[in-house]
C-alpha positions, 0 to 999 in steps of 0.5 A: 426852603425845606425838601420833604424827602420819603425814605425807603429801606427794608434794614432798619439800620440803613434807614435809621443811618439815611435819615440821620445823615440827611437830616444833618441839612437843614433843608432836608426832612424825612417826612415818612419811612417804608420798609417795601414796594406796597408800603413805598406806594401806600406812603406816597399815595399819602403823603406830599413829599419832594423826592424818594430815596429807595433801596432798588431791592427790597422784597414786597407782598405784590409790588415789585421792587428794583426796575419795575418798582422805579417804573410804577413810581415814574407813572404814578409819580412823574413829576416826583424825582427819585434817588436810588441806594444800591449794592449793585455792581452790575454796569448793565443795570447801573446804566438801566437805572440812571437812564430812567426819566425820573431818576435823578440820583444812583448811590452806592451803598459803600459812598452813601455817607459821603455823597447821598447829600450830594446826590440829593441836592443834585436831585432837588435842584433839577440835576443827575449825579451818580457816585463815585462807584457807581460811575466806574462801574458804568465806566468799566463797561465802556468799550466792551462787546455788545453781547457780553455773555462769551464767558459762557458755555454754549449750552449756557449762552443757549439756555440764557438766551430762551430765558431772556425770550420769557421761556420758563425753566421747565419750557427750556429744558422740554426745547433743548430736551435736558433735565429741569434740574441741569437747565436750572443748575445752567442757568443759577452759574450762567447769572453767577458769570454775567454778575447778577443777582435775580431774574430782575436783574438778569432781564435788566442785563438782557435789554442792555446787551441785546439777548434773545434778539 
C-alpha cells in the first residue's frame, strides 16, 4: 500500500530534502508541495492525499499559519492526520500542537532525517510520536509553576497579561499611561524571557500557563 502524503514548506531546500527522505519508503509518495498556508489549502482542496507534512510557521497572503492553520485543517480535514516539522523550542507550544486532535506527529527540524519516517509511519498507522527533541522539550516544562512568567519585570508581567486579554499595544500603553514606544519595547523583551517568537506563539503560551485569566 502507497500513502500519498502533501508537502508543505516555505524553503525549497527543506522540501526538496523532505520528499527525497520520504520517498526512500517505498510506501511513501509525495503527491503535491506548498510553500504557504492559502496554497496548503488550494492543494488539499484538490488533491486526495493521506497525511500532510507542514512546517508550523510559514508566512501566508490570508491563511494563517502555525495553531490557526492546524486548527482550519482539523475542521476542514478531520479525518486527514497531519505531522508538524518545526523549530520550535518552546515547551508551551510543543505541548498545544501535539494535543491537537489531528496531529499525529511533532518533528523537530534538527531530527528530521532520522526520525520524520518514523513519525510518519506512526501517523498513517494510527498512532502519535513526538522526537527526541521535541519530547525533552515538553519534558523540561514537567514540574515548573503554573504561571512561568516570574522571569519578568512587573511592569512586563502587567503589559503581557492586557496583551494575552487581546488588549493592542496602543490600548495598553493608554491603560497603564506609557509610551507606545516603551509598552512596545516591554513587550518585544518580555517574548525574548518567555521564549517565543510571535504573537501566535505567545498567545500559545498564554493558554498553556493561564495568562490574563
Amino acid at each position: 500500500m502507497v500513502f500519498h502524503i502533501v508537502l508543505a514548506d516555505d524553503h525549497p531546500i527543506v522540501s526538496s530534502g523532505v520528499r527525497a527522505l520520504l520517498e526512500q519508503s517505498p510506501g511513501f509518495r509525495v503527491v503535491a508541495e506548498a510553500t504557504s498556508p492559502d496554497e496548503l489549502i488550494r492543494v488539499l482542496d484538490g488533491t486526495a492525499c493521506d497525511l500532510v507534512v507542514t512546517d508550523f510557521n510559514m508566512p501566508g497572503e490570508h491563511a494563517a499559519d502555525g495553531l490557526s492553520l492546524l486548527q482550519l485543517l482539523g475542521r476542514r480535514w478531520p479525518d486527514l492526520n497531519i505531522v508538524v516539522l518545526t523549530q520550535l523550542a518552546n515547551p508551551g507550544v510543543l505541548n498545544n500542537i501535539a494535543r491537537l486532535s489531528n496531529v499525529r506527529g511533532v518533528v523537530s527540524k534538527s531530527d528530521a532525517m532520522k526520525e520524520l519516517p518514523t513519525a510518519v509511519t506512526a501517523a498513517t498507522a494510527g498512532r502519535s510520536y513526538q522526537s527526541s527533541a521535541v519530547r525533552k522539550q515538553i519534558e523540561s516544562a514537567q514540574g515548573e509553576s503554573p504561571d512561568s512568567t516570574t522571569a519578568l519585570s512587573k511592569r512586563e508581567a502587567e503589559v503581557m497579561r492586557l496583551f494575552a486579554l487581546g488588549h493592542t499595544v496602543s490600548e495598553i500603553a493608554r491603560q497603564l499611561n506609557r509610551s507606545v514606544k516603551t509598552v512596545s519595547s516591554q513587550k518585544v523583551e518580555a517574548m525574548r524571557k518567555l521564549g517565543v517568537k510571535s504573537d501566535l506563539e505567545f498567545y500559545a503560551y498564554a493558554r498553556e500557563h493561564g495568562l490574563g485569566s
